[in-house]
Structure formats: C-alpha cells, structure tokens
C-alpha positions in Angstrom: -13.2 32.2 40.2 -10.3 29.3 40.9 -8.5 27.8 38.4 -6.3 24.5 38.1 -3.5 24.2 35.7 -1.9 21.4 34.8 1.5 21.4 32.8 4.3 19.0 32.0 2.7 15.8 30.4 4.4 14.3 27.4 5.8 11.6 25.7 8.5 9.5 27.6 10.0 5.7 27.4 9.9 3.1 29.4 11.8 3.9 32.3 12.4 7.6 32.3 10.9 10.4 34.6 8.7 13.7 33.9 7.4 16.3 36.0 4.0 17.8 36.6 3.0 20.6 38.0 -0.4 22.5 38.9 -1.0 25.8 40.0 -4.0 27.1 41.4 -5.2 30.4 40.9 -8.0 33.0 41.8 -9.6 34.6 45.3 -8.3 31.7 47.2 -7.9 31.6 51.2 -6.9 28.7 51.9 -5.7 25.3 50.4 -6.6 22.3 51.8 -5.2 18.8 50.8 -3.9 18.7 47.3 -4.2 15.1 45.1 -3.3 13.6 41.5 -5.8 11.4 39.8 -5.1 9.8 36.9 -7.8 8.1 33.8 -6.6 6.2 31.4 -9.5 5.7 28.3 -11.9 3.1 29.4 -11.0 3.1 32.6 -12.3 4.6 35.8 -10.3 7.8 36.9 -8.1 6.3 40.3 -6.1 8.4 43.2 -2.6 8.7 42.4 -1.5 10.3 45.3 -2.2 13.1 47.7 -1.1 15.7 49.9 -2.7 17.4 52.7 -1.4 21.1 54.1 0.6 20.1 56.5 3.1 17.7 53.9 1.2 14.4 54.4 1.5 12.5 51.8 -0.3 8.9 50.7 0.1 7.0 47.5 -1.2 4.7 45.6 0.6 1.1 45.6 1.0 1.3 42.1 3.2 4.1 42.2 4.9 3.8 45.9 8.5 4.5 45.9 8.2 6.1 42.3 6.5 9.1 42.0 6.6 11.8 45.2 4.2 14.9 45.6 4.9 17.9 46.8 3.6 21.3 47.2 4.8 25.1 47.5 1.9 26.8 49.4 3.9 30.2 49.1 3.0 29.8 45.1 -0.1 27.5 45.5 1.2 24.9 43.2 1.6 21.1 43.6 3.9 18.8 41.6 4.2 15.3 40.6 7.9 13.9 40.3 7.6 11.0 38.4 10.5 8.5 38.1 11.0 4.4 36.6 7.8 5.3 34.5 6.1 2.3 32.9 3.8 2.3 30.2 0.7 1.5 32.3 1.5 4.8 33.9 -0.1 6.3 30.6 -3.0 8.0 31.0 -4.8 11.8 31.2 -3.1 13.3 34.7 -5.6 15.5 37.3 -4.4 18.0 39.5 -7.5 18.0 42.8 -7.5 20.4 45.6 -9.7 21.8 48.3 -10.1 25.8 48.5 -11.5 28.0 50.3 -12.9 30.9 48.7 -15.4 33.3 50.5 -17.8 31.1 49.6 -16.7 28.1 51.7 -14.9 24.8 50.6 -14.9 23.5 47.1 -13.2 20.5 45.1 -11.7 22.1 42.2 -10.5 19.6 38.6 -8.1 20.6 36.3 -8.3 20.3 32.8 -5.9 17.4 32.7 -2.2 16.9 30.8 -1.3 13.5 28.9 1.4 11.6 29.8 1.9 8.9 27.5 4.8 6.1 28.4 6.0 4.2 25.2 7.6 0.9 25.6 
C-alpha cells in the first residue's frame, strides 16, 4: 500500500517563507511526476506546481518566482520552498504523485497540511 505524507504547514506572516515536504512510502517502483495542489475552503482545489522525474518543473502564475519544487528520488520525497508568502497563499497544501506499484500506475493524495498566512 502507498502512502503520502505531508509535513511542514503552519502559521506564518505576511511575507515570510515555510517549507513542505512529502514523502511517499510503500511497494513503490517507480515515481512519476510529482505535484502540489492547494484548496482553500470554498474554493476549488488548483495546481500549485509540479515536477516530473526528470527535474521539470511548471508553476502556477500565482506563485512563479516564489515558491520552487523539488524532489529527492533517492528518498522519494518532494518539497515545497515557499518564500514572500501572502495571505491568499492560505489554504489546505496536497502533496500528488504518480507510482508505480506491481499493479500499474496510480494517482496517489495526501492527507493534506494547513498553511495559514496572517496579515
């Protein structure tokens, strides 16, 4: 069985930076592109920003030149560096990847960490 686990949401102001990471876990064979989402209540969950295997990574305009992704594929773990944080960046932060188990390809969700951005 895979697992995704998110860790390092919190409580920061205007302006400052956290970290997220998300490790993956279980009979994995391989890891295909790797992707934050974010949700805040009310609204529809949107992309944040992805990376594929290779160290491709797209963003979302919203958060261009502010937060990077990147991935260890030694550890199986993806992070979120988040810098200049406003508060519309608050809002319940997904970890999304592609495995490969035995049993083929899957999307796998993570249970989600809050990151809440006070003014």
């Amino acid at each position: 069985q895979v697992q995704l686990v998110e860790s390092g949401g919190g409580l920061v102001q205007a302006g400052g930076s956290l970290r997220l990471s998300c490790a993956a876990s279980g009979n994995i064979f391989t890891i295909n592109d790797m992707s934050w989402y974010r949700q805040d209540s009310g609204k529809q969950r949107e992309l944040v920003g992805i990376i594929t295997n290779g160290g491709t990574t797209n963003y979302a305009d919203s958060v261009k030149g502010r937060f990077t992704i990147s991935r260890d594929n030694a550890k199986n773990m993806v992070y979120l560096q988040m810098k200049s944080l406003k508060p519309e960046d608050t809002a319940v932060y997904y970890c999304n990847a592609e495995i490969r188990t035995r049993f083929g390809p899957f999307r796998y969700w993570g249970q989600g960490t809050q990151v809440t951005v006070s003014s």
